[in-house]
Chimera marker file (.cmm) of the C-alpha trace (Angstrom):
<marker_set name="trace">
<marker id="1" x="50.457" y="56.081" z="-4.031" r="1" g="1" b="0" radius="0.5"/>
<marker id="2" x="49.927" y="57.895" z="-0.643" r="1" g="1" b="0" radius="0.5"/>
<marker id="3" x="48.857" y="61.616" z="-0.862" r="1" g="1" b="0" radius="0.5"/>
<marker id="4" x="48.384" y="64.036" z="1.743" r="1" g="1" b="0" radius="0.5"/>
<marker id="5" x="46.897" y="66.985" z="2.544" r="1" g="1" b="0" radius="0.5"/>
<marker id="6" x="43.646" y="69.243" z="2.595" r="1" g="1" b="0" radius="0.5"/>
<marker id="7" x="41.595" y="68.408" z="-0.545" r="1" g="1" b="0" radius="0.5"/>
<marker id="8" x="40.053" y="70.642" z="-3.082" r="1" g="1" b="0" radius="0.5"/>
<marker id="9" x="37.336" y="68.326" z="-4.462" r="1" g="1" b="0" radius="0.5"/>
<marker id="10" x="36.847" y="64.943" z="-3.544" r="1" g="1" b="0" radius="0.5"/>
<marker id="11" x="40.251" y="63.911" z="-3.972" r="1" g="1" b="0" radius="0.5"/>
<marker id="12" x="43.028" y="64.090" z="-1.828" r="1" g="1" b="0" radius="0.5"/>
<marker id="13" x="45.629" y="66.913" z="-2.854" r="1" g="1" b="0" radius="0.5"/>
<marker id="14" x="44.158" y="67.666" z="-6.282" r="1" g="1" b="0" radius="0.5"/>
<marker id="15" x="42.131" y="70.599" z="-7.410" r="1" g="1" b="0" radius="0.5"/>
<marker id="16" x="38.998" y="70.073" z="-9.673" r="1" g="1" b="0" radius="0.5"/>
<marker id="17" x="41.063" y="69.867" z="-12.725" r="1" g="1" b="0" radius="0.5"/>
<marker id="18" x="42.793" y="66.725" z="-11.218" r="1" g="1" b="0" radius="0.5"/>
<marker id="19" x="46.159" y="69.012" z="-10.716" r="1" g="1" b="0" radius="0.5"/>
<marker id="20" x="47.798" y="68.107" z="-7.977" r="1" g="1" b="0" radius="0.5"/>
<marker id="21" x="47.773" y="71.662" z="-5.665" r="1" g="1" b="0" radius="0.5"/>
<marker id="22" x="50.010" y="71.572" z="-2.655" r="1" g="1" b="0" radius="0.5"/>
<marker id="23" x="50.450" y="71.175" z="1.432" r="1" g="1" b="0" radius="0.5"/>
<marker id="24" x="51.551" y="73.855" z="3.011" r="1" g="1" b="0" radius="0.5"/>
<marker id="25" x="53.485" y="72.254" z="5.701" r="1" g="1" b="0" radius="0.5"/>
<marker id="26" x="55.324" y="69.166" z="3.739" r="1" g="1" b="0" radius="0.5"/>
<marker id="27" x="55.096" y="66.868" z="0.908" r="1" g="1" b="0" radius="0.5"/>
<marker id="28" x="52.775" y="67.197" z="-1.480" r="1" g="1" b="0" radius="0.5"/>
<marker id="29" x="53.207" y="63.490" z="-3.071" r="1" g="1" b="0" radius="0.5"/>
<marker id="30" x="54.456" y="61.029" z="-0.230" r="1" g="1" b="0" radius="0.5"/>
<marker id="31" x="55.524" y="57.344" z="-2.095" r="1" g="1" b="0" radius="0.5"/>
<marker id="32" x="57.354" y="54.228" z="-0.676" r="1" g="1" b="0" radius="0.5"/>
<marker id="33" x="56.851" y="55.268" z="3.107" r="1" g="1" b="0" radius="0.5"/>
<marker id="34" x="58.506" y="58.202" z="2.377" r="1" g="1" b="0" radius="0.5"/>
<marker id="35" x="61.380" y="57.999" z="0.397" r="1" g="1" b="0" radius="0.5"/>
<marker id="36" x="59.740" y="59.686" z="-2.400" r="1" g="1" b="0" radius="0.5"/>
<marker id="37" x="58.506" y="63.109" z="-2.154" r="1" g="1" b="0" radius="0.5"/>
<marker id="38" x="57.786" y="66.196" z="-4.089" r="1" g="1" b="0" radius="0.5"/>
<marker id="39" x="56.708" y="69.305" z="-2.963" r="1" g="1" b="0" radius="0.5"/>
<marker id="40" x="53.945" y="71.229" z="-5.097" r="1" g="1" b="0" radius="0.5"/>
<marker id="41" x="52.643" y="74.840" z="-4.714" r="1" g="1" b="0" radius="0.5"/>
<marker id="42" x="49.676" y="75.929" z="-6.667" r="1" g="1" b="0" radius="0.5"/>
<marker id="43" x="49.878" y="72.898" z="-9.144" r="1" g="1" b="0" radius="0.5"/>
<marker id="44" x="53.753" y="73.190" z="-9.865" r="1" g="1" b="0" radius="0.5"/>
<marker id="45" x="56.777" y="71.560" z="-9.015" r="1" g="1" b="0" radius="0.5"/>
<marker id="46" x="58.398" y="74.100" z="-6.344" r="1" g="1" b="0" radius="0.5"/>
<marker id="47" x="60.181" y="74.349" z="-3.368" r="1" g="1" b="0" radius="0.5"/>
<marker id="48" x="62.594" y="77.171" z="-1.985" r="1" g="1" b="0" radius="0.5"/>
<marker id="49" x="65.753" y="76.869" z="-0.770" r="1" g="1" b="0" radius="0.5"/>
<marker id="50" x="65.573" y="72.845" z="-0.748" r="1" g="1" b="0" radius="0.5"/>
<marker id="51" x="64.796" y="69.968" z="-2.999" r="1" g="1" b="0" radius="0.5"/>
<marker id="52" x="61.692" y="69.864" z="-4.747" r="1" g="1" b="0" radius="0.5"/>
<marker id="53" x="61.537" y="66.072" z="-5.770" r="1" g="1" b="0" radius="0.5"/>
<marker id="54" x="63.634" y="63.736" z="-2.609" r="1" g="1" b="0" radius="0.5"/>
<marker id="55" x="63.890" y="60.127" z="-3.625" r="1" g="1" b="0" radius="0.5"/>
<marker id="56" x="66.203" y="57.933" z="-1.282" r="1" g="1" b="0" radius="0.5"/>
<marker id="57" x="66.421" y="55.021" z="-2.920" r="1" g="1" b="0" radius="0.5"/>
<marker id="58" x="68.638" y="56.043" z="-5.484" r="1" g="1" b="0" radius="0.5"/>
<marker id="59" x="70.255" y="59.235" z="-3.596" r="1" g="1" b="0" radius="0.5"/>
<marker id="60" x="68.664" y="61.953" z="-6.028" r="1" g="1" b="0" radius="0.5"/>
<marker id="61" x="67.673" y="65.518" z="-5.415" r="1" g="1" b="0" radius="0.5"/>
<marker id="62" x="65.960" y="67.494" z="-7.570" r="1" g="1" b="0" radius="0.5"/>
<marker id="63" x="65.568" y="71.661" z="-7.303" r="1" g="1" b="0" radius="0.5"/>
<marker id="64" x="62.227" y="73.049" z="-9.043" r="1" g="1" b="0" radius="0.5"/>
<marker id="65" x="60.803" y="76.457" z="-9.177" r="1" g="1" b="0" radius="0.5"/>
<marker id="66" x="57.712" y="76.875" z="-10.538" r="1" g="1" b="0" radius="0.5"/>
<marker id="67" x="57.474" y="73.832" z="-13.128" r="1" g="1" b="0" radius="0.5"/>
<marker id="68" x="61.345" y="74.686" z="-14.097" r="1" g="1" b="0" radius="0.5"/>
<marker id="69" x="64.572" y="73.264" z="-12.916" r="1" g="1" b="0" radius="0.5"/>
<marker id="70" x="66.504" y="75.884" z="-10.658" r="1" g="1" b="0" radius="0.5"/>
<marker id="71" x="68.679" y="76.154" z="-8.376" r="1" g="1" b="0" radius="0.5"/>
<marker id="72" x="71.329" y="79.216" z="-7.951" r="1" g="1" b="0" radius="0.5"/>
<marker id="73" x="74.137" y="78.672" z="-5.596" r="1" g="1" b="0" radius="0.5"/>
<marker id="74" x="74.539" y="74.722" z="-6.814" r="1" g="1" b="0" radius="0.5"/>
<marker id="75" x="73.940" y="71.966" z="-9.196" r="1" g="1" b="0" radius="0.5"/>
<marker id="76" x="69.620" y="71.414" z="-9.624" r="1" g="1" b="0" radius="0.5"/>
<marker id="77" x="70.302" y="67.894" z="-9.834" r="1" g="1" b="0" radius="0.5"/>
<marker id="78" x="72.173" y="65.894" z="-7.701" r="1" g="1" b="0" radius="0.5"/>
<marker id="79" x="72.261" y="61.876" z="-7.936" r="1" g="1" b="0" radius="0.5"/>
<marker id="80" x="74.561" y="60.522" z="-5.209" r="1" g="1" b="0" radius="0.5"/>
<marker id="81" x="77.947" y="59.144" z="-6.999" r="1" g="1" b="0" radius="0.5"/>
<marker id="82" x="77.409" y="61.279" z="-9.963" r="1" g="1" b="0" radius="0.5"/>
<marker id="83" x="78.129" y="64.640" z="-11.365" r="1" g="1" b="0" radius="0.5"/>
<marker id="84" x="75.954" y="67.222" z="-10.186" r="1" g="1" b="0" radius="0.5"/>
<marker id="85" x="74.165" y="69.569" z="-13.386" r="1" g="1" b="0" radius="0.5"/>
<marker id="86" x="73.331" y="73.240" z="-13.045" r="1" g="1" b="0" radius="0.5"/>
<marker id="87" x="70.042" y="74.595" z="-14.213" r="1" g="1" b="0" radius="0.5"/>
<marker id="88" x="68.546" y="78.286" z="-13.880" r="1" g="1" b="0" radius="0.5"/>
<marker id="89" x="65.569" y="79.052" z="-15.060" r="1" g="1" b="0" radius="0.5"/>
<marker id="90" x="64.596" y="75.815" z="-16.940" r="1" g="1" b="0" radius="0.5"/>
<marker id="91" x="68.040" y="76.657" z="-18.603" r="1" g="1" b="0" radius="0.5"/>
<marker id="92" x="70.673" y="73.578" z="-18.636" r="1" g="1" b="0" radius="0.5"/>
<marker id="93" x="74.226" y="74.970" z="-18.425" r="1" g="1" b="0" radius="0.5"/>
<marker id="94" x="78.082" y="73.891" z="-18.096" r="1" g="1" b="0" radius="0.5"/>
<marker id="95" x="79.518" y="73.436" z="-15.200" r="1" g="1" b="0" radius="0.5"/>
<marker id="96" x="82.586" y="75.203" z="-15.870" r="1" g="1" b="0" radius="0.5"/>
<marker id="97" x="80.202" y="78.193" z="-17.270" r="1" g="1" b="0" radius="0.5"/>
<marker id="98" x="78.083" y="78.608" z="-14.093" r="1" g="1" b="0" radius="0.5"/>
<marker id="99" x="80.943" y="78.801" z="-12.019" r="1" g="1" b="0" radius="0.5"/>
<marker id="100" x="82.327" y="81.535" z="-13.905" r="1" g="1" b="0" radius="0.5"/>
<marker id="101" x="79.241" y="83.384" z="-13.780" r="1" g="1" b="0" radius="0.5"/>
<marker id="102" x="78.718" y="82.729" z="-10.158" r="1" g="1" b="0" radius="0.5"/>
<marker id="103" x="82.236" y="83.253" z="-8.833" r="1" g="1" b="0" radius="0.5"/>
<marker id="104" x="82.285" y="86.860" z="-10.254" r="1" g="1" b="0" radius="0.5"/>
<marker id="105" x="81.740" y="89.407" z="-8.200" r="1" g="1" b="0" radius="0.5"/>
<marker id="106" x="79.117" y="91.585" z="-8.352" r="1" g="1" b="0" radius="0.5"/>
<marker id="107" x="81.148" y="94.414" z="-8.960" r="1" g="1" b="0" radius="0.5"/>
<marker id="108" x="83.042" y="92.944" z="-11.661" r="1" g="1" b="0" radius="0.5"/>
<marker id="109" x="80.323" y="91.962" z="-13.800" r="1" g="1" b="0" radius="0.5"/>
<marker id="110" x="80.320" y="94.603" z="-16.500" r="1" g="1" b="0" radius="0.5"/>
<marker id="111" x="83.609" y="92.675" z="-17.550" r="1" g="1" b="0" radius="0.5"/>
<marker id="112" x="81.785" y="89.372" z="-17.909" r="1" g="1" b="0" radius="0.5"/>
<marker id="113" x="78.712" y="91.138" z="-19.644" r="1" g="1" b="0" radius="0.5"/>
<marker id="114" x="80.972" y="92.129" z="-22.164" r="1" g="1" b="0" radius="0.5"/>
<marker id="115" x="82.951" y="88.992" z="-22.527" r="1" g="1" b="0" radius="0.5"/>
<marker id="116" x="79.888" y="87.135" z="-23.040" r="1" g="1" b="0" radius="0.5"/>
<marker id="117" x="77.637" y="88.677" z="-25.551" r="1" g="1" b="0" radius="0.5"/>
<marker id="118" x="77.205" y="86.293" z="-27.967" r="1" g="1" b="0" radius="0.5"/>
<marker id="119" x="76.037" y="83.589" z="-25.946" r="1" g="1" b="0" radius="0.5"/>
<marker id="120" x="72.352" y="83.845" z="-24.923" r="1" g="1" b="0" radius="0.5"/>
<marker id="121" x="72.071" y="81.478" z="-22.063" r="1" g="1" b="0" radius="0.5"/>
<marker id="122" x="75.320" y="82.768" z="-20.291" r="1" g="1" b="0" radius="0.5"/>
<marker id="123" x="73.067" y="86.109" z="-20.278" r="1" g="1" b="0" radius="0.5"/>
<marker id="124" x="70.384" y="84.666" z="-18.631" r="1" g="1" b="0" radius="0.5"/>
<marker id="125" x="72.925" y="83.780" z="-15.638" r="1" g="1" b="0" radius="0.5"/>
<marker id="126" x="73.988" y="86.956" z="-15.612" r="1" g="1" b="0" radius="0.5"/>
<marker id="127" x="70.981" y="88.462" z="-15.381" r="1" g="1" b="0" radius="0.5"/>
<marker id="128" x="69.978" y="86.332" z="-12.691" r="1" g="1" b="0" radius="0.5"/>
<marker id="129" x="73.445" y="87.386" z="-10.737" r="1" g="1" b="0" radius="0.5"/>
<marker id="130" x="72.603" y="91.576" z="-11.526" r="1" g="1" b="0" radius="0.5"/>
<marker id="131" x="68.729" y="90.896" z="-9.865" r="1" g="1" b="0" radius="0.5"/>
<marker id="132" x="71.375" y="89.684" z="-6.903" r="1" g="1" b="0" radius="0.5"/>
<marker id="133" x="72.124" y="93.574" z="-6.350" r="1" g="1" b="0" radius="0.5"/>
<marker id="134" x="68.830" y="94.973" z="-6.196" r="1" g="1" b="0" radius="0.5"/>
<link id1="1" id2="2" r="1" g="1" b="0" radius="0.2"/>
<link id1="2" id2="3" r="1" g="1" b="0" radius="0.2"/>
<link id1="3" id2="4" r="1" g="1" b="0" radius="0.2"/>
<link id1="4" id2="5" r="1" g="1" b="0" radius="0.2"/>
<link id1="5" id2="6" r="1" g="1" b="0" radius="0.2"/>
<link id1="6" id2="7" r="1" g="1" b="0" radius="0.2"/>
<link id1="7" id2="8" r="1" g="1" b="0" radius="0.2"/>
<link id1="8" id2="9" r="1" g="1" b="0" radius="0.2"/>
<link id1="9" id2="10" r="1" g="1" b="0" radius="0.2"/>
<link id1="10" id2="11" r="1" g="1" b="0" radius="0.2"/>
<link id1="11" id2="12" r="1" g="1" b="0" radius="0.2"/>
<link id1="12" id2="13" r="1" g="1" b="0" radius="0.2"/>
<link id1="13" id2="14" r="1" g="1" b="0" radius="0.2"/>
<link id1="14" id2="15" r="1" g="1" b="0" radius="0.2"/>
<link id1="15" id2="16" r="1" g="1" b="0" radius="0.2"/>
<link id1="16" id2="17" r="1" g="1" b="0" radius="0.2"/>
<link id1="17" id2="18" r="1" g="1" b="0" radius="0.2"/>
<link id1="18" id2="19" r="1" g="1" b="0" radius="0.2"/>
<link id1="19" id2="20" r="1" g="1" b="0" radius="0.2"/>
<link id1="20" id2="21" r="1" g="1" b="0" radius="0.2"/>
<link id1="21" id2="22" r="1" g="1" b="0" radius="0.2"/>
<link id1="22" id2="23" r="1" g="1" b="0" radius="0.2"/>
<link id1="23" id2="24" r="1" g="1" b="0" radius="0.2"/>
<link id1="24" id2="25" r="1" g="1" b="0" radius="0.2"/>
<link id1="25" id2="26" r="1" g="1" b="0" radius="0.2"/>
<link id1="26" id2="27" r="1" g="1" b="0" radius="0.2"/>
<link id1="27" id2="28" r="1" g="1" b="0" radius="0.2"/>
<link id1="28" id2="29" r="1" g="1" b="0" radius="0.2"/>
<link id1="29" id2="30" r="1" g="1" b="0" radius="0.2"/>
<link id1="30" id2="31" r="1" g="1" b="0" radius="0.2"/>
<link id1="31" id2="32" r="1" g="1" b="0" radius="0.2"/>
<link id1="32" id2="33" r="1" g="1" b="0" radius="0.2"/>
<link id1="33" id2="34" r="1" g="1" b="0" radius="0.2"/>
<link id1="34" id2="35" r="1" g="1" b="0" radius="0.2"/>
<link id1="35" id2="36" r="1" g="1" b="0" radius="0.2"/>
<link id1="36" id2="37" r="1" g="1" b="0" radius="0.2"/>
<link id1="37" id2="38" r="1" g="1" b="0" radius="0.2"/>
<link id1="38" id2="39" r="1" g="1" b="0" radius="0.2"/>
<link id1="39" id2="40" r="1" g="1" b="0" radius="0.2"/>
<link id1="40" id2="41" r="1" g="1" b="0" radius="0.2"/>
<link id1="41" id2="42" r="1" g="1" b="0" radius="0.2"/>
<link id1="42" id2="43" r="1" g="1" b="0" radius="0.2"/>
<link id1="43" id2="44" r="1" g="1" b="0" radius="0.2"/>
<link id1="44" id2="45" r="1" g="1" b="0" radius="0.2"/>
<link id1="45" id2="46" r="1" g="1" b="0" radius="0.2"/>
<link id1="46" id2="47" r="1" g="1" b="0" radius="0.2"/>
<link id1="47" id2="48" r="1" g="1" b="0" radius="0.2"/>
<link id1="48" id2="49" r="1" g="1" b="0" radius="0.2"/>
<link id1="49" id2="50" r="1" g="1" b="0" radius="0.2"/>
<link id1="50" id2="51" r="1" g="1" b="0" radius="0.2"/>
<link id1="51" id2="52" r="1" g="1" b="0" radius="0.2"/>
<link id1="52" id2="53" r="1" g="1" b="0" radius="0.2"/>
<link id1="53" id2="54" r="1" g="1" b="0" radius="0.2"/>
<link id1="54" id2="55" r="1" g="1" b="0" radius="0.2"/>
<link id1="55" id2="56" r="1" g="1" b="0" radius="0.2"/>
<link id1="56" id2="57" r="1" g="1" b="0" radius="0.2"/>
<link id1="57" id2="58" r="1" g="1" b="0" radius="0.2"/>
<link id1="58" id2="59" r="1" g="1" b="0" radius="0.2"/>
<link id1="59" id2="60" r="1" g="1" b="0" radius="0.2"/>
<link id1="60" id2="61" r="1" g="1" b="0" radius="0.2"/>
<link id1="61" id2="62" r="1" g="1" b="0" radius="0.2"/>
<link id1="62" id2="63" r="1" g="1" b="0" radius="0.2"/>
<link id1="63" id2="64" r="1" g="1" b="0" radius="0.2"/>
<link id1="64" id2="65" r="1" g="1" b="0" radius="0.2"/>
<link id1="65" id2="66" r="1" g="1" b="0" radius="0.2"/>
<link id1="66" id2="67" r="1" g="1" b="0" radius="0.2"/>
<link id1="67" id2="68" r="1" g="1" b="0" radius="0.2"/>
<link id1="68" id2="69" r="1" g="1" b="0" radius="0.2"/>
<link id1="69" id2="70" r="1" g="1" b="0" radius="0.2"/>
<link id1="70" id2="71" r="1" g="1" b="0" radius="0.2"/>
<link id1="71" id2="72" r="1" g="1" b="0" radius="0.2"/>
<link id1="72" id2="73" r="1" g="1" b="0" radius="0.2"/>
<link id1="73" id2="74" r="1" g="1" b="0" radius="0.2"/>
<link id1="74" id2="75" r="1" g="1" b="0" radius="0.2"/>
<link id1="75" id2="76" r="1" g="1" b="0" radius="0.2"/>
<link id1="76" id2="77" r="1" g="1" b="0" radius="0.2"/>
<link id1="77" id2="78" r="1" g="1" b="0" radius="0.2"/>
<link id1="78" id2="79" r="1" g="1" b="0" radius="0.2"/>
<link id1="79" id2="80" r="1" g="1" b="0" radius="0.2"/>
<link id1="80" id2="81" r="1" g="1" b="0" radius="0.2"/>
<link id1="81" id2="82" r="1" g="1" b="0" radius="0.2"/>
<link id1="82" id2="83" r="1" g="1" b="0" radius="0.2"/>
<link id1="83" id2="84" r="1" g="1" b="0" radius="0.2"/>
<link id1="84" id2="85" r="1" g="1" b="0" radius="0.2"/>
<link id1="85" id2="86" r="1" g="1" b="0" radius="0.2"/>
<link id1="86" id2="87" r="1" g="1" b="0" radius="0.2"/>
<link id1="87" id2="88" r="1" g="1" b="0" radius="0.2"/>
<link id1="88" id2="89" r="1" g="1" b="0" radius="0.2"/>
<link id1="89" id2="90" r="1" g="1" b="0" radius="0.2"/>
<link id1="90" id2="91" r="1" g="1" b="0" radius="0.2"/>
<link id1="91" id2="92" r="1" g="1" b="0" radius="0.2"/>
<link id1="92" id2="93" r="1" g="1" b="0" radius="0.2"/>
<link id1="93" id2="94" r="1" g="1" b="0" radius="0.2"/>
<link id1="94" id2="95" r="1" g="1" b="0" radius="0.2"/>
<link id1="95" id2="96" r="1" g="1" b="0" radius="0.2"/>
<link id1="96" id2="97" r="1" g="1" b="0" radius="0.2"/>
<link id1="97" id2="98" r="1" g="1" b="0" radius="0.2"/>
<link id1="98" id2="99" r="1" g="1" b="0" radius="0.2"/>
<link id1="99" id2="100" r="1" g="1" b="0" radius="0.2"/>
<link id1="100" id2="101" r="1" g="1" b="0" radius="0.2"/>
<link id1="101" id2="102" r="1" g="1" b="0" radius="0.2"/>
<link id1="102" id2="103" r="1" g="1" b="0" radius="0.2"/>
<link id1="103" id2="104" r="1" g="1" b="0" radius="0.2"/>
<link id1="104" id2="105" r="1" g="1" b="0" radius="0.2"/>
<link id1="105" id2="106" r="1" g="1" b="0" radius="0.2"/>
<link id1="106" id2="107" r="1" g="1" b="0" radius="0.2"/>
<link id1="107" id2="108" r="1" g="1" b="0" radius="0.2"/>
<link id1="108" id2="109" r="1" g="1" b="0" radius="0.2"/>
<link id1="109" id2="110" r="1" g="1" b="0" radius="0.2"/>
<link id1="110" id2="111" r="1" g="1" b="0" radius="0.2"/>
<link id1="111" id2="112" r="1" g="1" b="0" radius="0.2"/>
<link id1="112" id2="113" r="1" g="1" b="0" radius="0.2"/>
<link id1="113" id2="114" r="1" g="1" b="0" radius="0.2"/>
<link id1="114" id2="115" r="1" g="1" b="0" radius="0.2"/>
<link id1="115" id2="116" r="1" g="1" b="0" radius="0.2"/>
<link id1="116" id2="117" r="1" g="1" b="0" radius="0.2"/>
<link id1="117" id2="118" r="1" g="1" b="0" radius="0.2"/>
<link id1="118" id2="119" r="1" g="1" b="0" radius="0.2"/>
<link id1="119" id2="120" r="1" g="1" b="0" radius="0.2"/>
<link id1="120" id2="121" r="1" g="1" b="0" radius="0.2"/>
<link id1="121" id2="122" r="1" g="1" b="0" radius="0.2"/>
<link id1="122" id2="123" r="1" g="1" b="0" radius="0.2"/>
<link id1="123" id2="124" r="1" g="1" b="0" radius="0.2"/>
<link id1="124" id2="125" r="1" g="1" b="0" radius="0.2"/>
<link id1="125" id2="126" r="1" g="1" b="0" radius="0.2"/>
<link id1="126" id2="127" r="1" g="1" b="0" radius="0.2"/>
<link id1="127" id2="128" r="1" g="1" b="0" radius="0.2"/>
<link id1="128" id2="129" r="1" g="1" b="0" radius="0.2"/>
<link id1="129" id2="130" r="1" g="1" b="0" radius="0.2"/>
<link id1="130" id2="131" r="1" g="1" b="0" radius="0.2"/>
<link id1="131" id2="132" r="1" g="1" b="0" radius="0.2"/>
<link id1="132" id2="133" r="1" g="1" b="0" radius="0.2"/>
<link id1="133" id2="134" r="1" g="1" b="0" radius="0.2"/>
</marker_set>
């Protein structure tokens, strides 16, 4: 196991609790010559706007925020010849169900809220989608 990056104690890319902390300008956790990566900011799993965990051999991308699978705009997981899954917020949700929510415009989105009361998660995506407007 390669790691890079400044240290925090004596070893490489972990703080004194033996958490691994982060690089600011790339991989946090570099393995097989670098077809493995992850990217870690203060001792999670994280990355904006990209793939937190990159592993080539197999094709996979994974999208973390903060310790929790996330991605808005796209599937969190991608594995190359498979199905794509959606997750917000550590939240695992349907296909068909995210696109719904995310399709919606903003403006129309009191109609969903209504339509979707009863089911907790679908909230969570639609809060997520009102935060869009402020």
């Amino acid at each position: 196991m390669e790691i890079i990056g400044e240290t925090f104690d004596s070893t490489p890319h972990q703080n004194k609790r033996g958490i691994i902390w982060e690089f600011p300008d790339g991989p946090a956790v570099i393995l097989d010559g670098g077809d493995y990566v992850e990217y870690w900011v203060e001792g999670k799993l994280s990355r904006e706007d990209a793939p937190a965990i990159i592993d080539k051999s197999n094709g996979r991308e994974e999208y973390w925020f903060r310790n929790l699978r996330h991605r808005l705009g796209g599937p969190a997981i991608i594995q190359k010849g498979e199905i794509g899954t959606y997750w917000v917020a550590g939240e695992h949700y349907d296909e068909k169900i995210y696109k719904e929510v995310f399709k919606t415009p903003l403006d129309d989105l009191p109609l969903l809220v209504n339509k979707a009361l009863e089911d907790n998660k679908y909230k969570l995506l639609i809060r997520y989608r009102v935060e869009e407007r402020i």
